[in-house]
C-alpha positions in Angstrom: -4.7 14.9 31.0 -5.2 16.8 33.9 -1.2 16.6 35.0 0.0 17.3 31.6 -2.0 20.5 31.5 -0.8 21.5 35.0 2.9 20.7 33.7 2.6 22.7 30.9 1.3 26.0 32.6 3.9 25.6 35.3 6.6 25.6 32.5 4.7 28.7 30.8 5.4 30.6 34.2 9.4 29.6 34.1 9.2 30.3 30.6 8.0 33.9 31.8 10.3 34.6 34.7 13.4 33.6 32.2 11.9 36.9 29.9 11.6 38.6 32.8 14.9 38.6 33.8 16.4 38.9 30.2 14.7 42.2 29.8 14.9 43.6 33.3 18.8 42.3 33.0 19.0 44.2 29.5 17.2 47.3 30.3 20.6 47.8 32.5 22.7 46.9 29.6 21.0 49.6 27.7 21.4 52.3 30.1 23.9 53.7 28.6 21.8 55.2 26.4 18.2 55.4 28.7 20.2 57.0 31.7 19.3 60.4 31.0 16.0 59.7 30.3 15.7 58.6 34.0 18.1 61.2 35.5 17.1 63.7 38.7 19.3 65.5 38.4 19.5 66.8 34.7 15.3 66.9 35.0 16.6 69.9 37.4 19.7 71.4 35.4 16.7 71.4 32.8 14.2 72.8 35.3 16.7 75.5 36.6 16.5 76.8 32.4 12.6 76.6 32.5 13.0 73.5 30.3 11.0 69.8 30.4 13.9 66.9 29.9 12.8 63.8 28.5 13.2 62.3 32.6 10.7 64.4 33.3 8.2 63.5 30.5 9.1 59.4 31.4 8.7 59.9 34.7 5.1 61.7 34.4 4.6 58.3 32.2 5.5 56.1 34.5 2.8 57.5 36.9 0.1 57.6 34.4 1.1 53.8 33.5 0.8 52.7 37.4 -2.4 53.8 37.6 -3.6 51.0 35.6 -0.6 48.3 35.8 0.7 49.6 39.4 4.7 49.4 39.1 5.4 46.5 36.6 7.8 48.6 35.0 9.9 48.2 38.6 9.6 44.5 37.8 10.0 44.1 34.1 11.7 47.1 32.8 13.8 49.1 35.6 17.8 49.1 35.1 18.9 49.0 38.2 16.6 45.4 38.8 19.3 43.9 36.5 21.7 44.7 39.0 19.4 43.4 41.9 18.2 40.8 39.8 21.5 39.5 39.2 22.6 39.5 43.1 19.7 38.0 43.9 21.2 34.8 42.5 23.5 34.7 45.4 22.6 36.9 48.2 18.9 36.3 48.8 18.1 38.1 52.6 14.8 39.5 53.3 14.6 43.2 54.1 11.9 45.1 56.2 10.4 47.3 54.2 8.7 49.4 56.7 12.0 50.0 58.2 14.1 51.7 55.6 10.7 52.4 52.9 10.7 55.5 54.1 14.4 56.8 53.1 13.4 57.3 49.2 10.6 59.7 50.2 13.4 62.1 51.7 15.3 62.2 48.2 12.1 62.5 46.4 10.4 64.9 48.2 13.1 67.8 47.9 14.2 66.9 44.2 10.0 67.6 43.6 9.8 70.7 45.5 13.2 71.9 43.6 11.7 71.1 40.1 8.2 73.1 40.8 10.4 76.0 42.1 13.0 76.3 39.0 10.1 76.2 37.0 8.1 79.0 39.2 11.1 81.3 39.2 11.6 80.8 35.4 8.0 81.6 35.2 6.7 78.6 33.8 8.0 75.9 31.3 9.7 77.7 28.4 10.2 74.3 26.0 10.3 70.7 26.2 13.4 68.7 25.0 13.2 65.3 25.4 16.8 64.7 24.2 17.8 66.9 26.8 22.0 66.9 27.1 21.4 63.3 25.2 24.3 63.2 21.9 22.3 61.9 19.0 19.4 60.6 21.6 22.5 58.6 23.3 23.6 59.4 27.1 26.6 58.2 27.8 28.9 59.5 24.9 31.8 61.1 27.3 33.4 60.6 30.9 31.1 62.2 33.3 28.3 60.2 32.0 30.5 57.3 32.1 31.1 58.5 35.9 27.4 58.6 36.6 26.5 55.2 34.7 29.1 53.5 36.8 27.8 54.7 40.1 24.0 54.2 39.3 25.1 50.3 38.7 27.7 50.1 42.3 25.1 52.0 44.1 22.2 49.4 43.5 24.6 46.4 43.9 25.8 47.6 47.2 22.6 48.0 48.5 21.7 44.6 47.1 24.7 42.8 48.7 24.7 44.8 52.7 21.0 45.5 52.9 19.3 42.7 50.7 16.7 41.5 48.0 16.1 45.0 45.6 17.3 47.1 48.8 17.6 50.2 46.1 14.3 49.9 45.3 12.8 50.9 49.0 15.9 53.2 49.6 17.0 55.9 47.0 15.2 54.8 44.1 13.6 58.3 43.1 11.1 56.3 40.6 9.4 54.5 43.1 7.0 56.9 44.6 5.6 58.6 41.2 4.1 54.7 41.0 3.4 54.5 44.6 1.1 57.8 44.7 0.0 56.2 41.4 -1.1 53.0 42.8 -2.3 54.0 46.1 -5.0 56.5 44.0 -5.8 53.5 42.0 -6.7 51.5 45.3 -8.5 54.2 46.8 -11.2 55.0 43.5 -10.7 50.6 43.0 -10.9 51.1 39.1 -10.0 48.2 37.1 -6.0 47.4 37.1 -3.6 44.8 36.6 -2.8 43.1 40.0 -2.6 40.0 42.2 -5.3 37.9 42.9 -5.5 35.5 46.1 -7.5 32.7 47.0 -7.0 31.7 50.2 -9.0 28.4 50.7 -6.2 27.0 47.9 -3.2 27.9 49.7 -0.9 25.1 51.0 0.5 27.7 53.6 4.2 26.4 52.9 5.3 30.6 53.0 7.3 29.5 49.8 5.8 32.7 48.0 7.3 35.0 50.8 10.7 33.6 50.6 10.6 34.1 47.2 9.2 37.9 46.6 12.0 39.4 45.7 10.6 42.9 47.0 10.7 41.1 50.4 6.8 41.1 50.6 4.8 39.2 53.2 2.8 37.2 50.3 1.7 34.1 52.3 0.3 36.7 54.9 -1.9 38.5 51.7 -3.0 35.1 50.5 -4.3 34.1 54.0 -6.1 37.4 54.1 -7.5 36.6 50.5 -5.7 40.5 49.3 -2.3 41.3 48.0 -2.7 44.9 47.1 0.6 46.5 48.1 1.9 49.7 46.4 5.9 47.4 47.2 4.7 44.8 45.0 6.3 45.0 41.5 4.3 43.0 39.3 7.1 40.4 38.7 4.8 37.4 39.1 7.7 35.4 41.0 4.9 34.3 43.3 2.5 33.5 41.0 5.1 31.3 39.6 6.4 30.1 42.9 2.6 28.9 43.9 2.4 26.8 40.8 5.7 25.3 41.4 5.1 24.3 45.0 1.1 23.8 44.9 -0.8 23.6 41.6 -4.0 24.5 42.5 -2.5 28.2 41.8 -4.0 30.2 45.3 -2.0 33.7 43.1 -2.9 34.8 39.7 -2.9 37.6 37.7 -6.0 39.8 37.3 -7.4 42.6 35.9 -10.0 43.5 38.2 -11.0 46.0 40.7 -10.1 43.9 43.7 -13.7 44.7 45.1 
């Protein structure tokens, strides 16, 4: 009984890592029609008119939403992870993330200061237009937006395929850090959140769940230290999976908890 049951959650978990993929893999298909609800640069054409796009407005969501479930929308939801996703199949190299974290701050950090200051010399925020330059609530309806779609989707597999695993997400993805800062204030007051749980005294120490984090995480180094909380880690639950593949007694979970 005891080896059926164990059988049947570890197909549950490949059973959630195959809708995982389908959606991350078809919020990229979609982005035709998303991609100005994610765009820098028209939240600043907006800005630069006193105007709130509909980027803007997501983007203030995604933060509030990390808070409490950190950045699962990185690892279930983000268009450009199709892309990764997909060369992950094939090109599967590790990066350092405290080596090239750092590069997505410097396009962040400007892009932020320019949006406060077209809003400051407008004197405030005239309207909000969540449709913003959208054609019926659609993006991509003429060439330049076909320009810009194009070179979201070879920008992302590039970096996949020179750099490594989700290389775009530690280098110019200008999401990242509204659901770092997010996360990072939800470690420091410890509320309750979604995260990863370890237990160290079940771990089979075979470093499977490293190899596998496809945000190139140290995971069998968290599990040792009986904490995962990383503001990197996307939620994806590709080493909660992996655990139960390689060791059933499951040393990562999912919790929501404080992590106290």
């Amino acid at each position: 009984m005891g080896d059926r049951c164990l059988s049947a959650y570890a197909l549950s978990m490949k059973t959630r890592q195959k809708i995982r993929r389908v959606l991350v893999t078809g919020s990229f298909v979609l982005l035709p029609i998303t991609l100005y609800y994610l765009s820098p640069v028209l939240s600043l054409s907006a800005a630069a008119s006193g105007i709130v796009s509909g980027s803007v407005i997501v983007f203030g969501g995604q933060f509030i939403a990390s808070l409490l479930v950190g950045r699962l929308f990185c690892g279930w939801a983000r268009p450009a992870g199709g892309v990764q996703e997909i060369v992950s199949f094939f090109r599967r190299r590790l990066v350092n993330r405290r080596r090239i974290g750092w590069i997505k701050y410097v396009i962040w950090a400007p892009w932020m200061i320019g949006l406060v200051f077209f809003i400051l010399q407008n004197g405030g925020v005239k309207a909000f237009d969540f449709f913003y330059q959208t054609n019926r609530g659609i993006s991509v309806t003429d060439m330049s937006g076909l320009i810009a779609y194009v070179s979201v989707g070879v920008l992302f597999f590039v970096l996949s395929v020179t750099v490594g695993k989700r290389a775009g997400c530690h280098t110019v993805c200008w999401m990242a850090p509204f659901m770092v800062i997010g996360r990072k204030i939800r470690t420091t007051f410890a509320w309750p959140s979604l995260r990863l749980a370890a237990e160290s005294e079940r771990c089979a120490a075979c470093a499977k769940c490293s190899r596998e984090c496809p945000m190139s995480i140290d995971v069998a180094e968290g599990v040792k230290a009986g904490r995962l909380e990383t503001s990197d880690c996307i939620l994806c639950g590709s080493c909660v999976d992996t655990c139960v593949d390689t060791c059933p007694r499951g040393a990562i979970r999912f919790s929501f908890s404080s992590g106290r």
